[in-house]
C-alpha positions, 0 to 999 in steps of 0.5 A: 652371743649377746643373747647368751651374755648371762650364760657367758658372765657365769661360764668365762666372767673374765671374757665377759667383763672384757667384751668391750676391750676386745671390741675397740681392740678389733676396731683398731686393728681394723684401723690400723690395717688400713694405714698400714696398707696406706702408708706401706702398701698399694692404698685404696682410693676411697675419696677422689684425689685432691690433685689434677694432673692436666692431660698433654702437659707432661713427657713421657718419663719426666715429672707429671704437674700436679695442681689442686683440683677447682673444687679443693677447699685452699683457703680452708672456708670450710669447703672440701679440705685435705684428703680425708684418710691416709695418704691423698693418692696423687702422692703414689709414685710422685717424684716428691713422694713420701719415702717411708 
């Protein structure tokens, strides 16, 4: 379609002058989709959690410990931060977890 732009600002100018619009308009659709499934939904995993939870330290239906991963940036000196998109999985079925 970019090869034809001039037959297309001829033929339908008002889609042509739009095209940028329905652009960014696609792109956060796009966006949007993936927090929406993020947040309401099973997420996907992109980035490694942020939490570890250690082997053998919890029961069988009680509560899981989570502690921050050695490698997670806590004091912010500009390391590995906060997960970077949405909601870190460790939350996911988390006795605190967030309830939308």
């Amino acid at each position: 379609a970019v090869w034809k732009a001039d037959d297309l600002k001829h033929t339908i100018p008002d889609l042509y002058y739009a095209r940028y619009i329905l652009l960014m308009m696609g792109i956060f659709a796009v966006y949007v989709g993936f927090l929406y499934n993020d947040f309401f939904s099973i997420g996907f995993n992109f980035f490694t959690s942020r939490w570890v939870a250690h082997e053998g330290e919890h029961v069988p239906g009680g509560v899981i410990p989570y502690t921050p991963a050695p490698w997670f940036d806590t004091l912010n000196e500009g390391g590995t931060g906060p997960y970077p998109f949405g909601v870190d999985p460790a939350w996911h079925g988390a006795q605190n977890e967030l309830v939308y």
